[in-house]
C-alpha positions as CSV (number, residue, x, y, z in Angstrom):
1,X,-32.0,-16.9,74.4
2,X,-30.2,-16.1,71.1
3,X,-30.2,-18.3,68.1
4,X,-27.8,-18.7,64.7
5,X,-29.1,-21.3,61.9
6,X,-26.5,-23.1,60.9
7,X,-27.2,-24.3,56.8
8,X,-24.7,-27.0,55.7
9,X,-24.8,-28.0,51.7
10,X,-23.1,-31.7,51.8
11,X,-22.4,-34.7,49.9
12,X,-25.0,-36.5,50.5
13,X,-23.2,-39.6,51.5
14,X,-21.7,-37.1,54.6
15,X,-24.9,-36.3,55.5
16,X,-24.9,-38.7,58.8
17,X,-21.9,-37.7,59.7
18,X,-22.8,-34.3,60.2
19,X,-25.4,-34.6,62.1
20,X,-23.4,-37.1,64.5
21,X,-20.8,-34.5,64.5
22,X,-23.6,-31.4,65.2
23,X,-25.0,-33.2,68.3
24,X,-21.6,-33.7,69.8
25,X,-20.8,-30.8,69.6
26,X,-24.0,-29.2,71.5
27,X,-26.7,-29.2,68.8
28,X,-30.1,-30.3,69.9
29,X,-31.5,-31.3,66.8
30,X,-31.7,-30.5,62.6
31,X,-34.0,-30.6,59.3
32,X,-32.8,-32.3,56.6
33,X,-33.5,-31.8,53.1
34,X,-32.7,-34.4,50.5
35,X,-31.8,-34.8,46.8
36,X,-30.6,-31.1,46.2
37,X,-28.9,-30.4,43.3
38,X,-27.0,-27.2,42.4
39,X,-24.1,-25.9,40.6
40,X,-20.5,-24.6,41.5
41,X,-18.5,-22.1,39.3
42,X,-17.2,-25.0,37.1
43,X,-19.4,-27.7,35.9
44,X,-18.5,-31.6,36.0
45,X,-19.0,-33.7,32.9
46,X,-19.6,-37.4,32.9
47,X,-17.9,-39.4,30.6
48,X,-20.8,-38.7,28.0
49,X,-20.1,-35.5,27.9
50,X,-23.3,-34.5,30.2
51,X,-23.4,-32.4,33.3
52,X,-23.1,-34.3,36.7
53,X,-24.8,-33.3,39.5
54,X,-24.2,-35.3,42.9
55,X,-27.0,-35.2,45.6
56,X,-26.2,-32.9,48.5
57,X,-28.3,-32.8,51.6
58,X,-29.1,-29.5,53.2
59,X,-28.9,-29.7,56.8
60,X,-30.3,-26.9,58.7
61,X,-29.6,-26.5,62.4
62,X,-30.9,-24.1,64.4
63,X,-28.2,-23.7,67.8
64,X,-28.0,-21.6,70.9
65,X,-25.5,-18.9,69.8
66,X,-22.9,-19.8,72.2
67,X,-22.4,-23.4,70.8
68,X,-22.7,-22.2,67.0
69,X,-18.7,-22.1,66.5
70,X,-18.6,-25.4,68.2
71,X,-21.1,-27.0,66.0
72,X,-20.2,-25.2,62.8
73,X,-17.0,-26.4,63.2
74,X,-17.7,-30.0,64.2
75,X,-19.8,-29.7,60.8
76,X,-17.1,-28.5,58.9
77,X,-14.7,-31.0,59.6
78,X,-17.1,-33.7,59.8
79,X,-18.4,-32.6,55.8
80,X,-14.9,-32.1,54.5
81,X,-15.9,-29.0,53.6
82,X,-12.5,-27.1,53.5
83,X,-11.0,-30.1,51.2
84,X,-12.2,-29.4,47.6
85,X,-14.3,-26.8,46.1
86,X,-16.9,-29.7,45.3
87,X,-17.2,-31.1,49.0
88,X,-20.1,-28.2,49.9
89,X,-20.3,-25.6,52.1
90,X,-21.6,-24.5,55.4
91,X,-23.0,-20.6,56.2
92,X,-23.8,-19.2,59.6
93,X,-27.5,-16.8,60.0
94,X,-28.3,-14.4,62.7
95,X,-31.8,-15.7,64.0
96,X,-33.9,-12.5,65.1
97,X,-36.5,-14.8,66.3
98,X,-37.4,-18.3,66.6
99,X,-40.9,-19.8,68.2
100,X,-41.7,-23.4,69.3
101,X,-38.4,-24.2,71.3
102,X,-39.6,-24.5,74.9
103,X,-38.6,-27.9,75.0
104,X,-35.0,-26.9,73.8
105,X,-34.8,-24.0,75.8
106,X,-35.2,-26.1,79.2
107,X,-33.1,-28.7,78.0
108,X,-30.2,-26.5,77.0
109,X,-30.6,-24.6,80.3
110,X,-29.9,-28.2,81.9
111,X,-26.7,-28.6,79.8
112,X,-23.6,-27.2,79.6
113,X,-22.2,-25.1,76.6
């Protein structure tokens, strides 16, 4: 069975959302990372005249490759991420191998795509 990771870099507020919107869509599961911080091509200053950094959540979900548009667009829409530049952004990996799944595998042979 074939695999994509999905990686999602979202507001951290959108983070539940996302994952609602991943398991609808056909995803079995996801890691999340908290508290990440990292910078776009133009920096935002507070009022003080400091650089503002929001917390983003890095959602990683690794899908069978024939629900990966599904899902990756389910995260998409469910992170805002086409809206604004600062909403985050979601990337799509070839997997070439991926151990410790059994449980998955017979589960998503039960299910439908």
């Amino acid at each position: 069975m074939d695999f994509k990771l999905i990686m999602a870099f979202v507001d951290q507020q959108n983070t539940d959302s996302v994952l609602d919107a991943a398991k609808y869509a056909g995803a079995t599961g996801a890691t999340i990372i908290n508290n990440a911080q990292g910078r776009g091509h133009k920096p935002h200053y507070t009022f003080f005249g400091f650089e503002f950094m929001g917390a983003r959540s890095v959602v990683l979900i690794l899908v069978e490759s024939g629900r990966s548009s599904k899902v990756l667009d389910a995260v998409c829409a469910a992170g805002r991420l086409d809206e604004s530049s600062e909403t985050g952004i979601a990337i799509e990996l070839d997997v070439s191998r991926a151990v410790g799944l059994k449980e998955h595998i017979e589960y998503l042979k039960k299910t439908p795509s």
